[in-house]
C-alpha positions in Angstrom: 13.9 -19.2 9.8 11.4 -19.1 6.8 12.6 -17.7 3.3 10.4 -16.2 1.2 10.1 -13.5 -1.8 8.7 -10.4 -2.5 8.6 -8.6 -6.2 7.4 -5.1 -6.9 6.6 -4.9 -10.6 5.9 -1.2 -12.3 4.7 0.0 -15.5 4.1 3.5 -16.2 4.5 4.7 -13.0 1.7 2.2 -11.6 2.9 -0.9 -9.6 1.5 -4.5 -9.6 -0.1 -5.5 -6.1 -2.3 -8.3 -5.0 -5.4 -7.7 -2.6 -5.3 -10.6 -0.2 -9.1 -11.7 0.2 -9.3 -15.3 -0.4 -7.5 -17.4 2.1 -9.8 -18.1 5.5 -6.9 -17.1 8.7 -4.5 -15.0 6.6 -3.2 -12.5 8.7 -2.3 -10.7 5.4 -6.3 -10.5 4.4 -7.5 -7.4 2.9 -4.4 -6.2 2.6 -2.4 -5.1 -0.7 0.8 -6.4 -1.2 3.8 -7.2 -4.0 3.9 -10.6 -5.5 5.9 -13.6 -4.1 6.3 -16.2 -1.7 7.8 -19.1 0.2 10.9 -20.4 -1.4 10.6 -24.4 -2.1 13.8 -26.3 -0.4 16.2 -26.6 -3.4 15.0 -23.5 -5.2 16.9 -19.9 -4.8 15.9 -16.9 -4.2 15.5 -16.1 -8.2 14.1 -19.1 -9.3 11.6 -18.6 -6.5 10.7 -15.1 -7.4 10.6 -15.8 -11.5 7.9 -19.1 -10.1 5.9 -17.1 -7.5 5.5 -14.2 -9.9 4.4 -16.4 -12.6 1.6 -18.3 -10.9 0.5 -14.9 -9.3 -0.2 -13.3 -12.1 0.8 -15.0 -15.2 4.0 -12.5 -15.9 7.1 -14.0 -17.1 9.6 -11.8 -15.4 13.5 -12.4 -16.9 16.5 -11.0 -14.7 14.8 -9.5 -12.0 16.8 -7.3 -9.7 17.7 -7.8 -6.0 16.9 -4.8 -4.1 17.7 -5.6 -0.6 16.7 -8.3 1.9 14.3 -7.4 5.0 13.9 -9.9 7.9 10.8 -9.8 10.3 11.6 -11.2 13.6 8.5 -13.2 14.8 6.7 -12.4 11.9 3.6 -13.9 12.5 4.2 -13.9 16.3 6.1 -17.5 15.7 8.4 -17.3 12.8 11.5 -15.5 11.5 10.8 -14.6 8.4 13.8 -13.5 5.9 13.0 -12.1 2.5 14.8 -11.5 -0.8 13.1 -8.1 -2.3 13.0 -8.2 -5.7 11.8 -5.1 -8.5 
């Protein structure tokens, strides 16, 4: 199973998303999503997020709150996929 992030970030009533348009075979391209990513072996959850959302957009995020965890079975017709949602 992979383990990755996810981060919605709002500010007045607006949220932070990315538009997925640069990577050649993304299945995610031209699609908007949160911020975050794949965690690195060694890293948790948090640590990940606080990285992921840092190189993404150059926020420094401190605390950042578990929501829930959403797993997506075959993800990418392959791969489990388990996710730590983060706002």
């Amino acid at each position: 199973m992979k383990l990755g992030t996810l981060c919605y970030i709002e500010n007045n009533n607006k949220t932070l998303m990315l538009h997925r348009i640069k990577k050649k075979n993304d299945i995610h391209k031209n699609k908007w999503n949160g911020l975050g990513g794949k965690i690195i072996p060694g890293e948790t959850p948090e640590e990940c997020i606080i990285r992921e959302v840092k190189e993404e957009s150059g926020l420094n995020i401190i605390d950042p709150i578990l929501k829930g965890i959403i797993t997506f079975p075959k993800f990418d017709t392959m791969d489990n996929w388990m996710v730590f949602l983060y706002y």
